[in-house]
C-alpha positions, 0 to 999 in steps of 0.5 A: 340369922341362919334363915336370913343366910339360908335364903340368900344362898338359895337365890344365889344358888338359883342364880350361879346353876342356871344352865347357860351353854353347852361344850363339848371342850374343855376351856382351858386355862391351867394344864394338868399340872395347875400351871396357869398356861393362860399366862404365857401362851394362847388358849381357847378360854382366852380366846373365847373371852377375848371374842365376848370383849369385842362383840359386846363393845363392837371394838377392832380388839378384844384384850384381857390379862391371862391374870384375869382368867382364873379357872378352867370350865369342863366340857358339858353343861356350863352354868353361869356359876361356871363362869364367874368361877373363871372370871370372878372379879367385879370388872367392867368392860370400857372401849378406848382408842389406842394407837398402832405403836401404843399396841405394839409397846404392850404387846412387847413390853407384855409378853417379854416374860415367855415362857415364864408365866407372867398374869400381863400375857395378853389374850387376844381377839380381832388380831394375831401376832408373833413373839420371839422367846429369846429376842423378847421381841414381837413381829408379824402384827394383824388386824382382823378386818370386816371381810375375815382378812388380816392386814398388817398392822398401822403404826400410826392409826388409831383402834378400838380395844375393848377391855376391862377398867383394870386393865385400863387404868393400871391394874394390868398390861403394866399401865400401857394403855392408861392415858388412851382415852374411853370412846364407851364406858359401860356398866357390863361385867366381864363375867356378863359378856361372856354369858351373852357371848355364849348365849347370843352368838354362839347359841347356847353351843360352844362351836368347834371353832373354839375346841382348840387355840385358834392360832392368834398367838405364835411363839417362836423360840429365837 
């Protein structure tokens, strides 16, 4: 038994320490004081999350729960350990089709919390947008076009999210986006696609870009 243990250790081992980027940054999902700012405010692990969401499906949106981002990756070598270690959980990612007002409703009804830490605060790429603290209100909605623009966003046009199947079907986003129908169902873990991300996109190298909340998310107190 102890054998048989011994050896699957070491295959896990040789798996979860394998050197996958470089950063010069800490991503960063819980501050100084373990508070899980993740969950009510805009970070650069979620955004480089959100990012390895819509490249791997080729979405208009990338989104994940700051509940689904569970620890923070070190500057210096990242291992793909490091990576499960901030997404651990078996969840696949899916492209659905959501409606301008279906976006709108989510993003209100999941950042009505703020400031208080709520694991539904939507992180984001392919988009940015205002949330009004006291007014629990949401304004100023972008999408991120193919010329690097943003325009406003389309009530009434449809969009391609790609986030995972517990956010899909309930798990998160308080089942907003549960009736969208699934444009692709792929069989890539979360954890997977950022691993490609960093190896493929970025180049092994976690780019300046990403030092720093990219300003997607603005929380203005009124």
């Amino acid at each position: 038994m102890t054998a048989t243990v011994d050896s699957i250790y070491k295959k896990v081992k040789a798996v979860t320490s394998k050197v996958v980027a470089h950063s010069e940054y800490l991503l960063q999902v819980s501050d100084v004081n373990d508070r899980w700012i993740v969950r009510n405010q805009e970070t650069n692990a979620g955004n480089i999350v959100a990012d390895a969401y819509r490249y791997a499906l080729k979405a208009d949106i990338g989104l994940e729960n700051g509940g689904g981002i569970r620890n923070n990756i070190a500057a210096g070598d990242i291992t793909y350990g490091d990576i499960i270690g901030m997404l651990p959980y078996d969840n696949t990612l899916r492209r659905i089709v959501v409606s301008g007002t279906q976006l709108k409703d989510m993003l209100t009804r999941c950042t009505a919390l703020v400031p208080v830490l709520d694991g539904n605060f939507p992180q984001c790429s392919g988009m940015r947008f205002t949330i009004h603290s006291k007014s629990h209100t949401v304004s100023d909605i972008e999408i991120l076009q193919s010329d690097g623009s943003y325009a406003p966003l389309n009530l009434n046009r449809a969009y391609s999210v790609a986030l995972t199947d517990y956010n899909h079907e309930g798990g998160g986003f308080f089942d907003c986006f549960k009736k969208c129908p699934v444009l692709f169902e792929s069989s890539i873990r979360y954890y997977e696609a950022l691993s490609d991300y960093m190896v493929k996109v970025l180049g092994g190298s976690i780019s300046k870009d990403y030092a720093q909340p990219q300003g997607r998310i603005k929380i203005i107190d009124d």
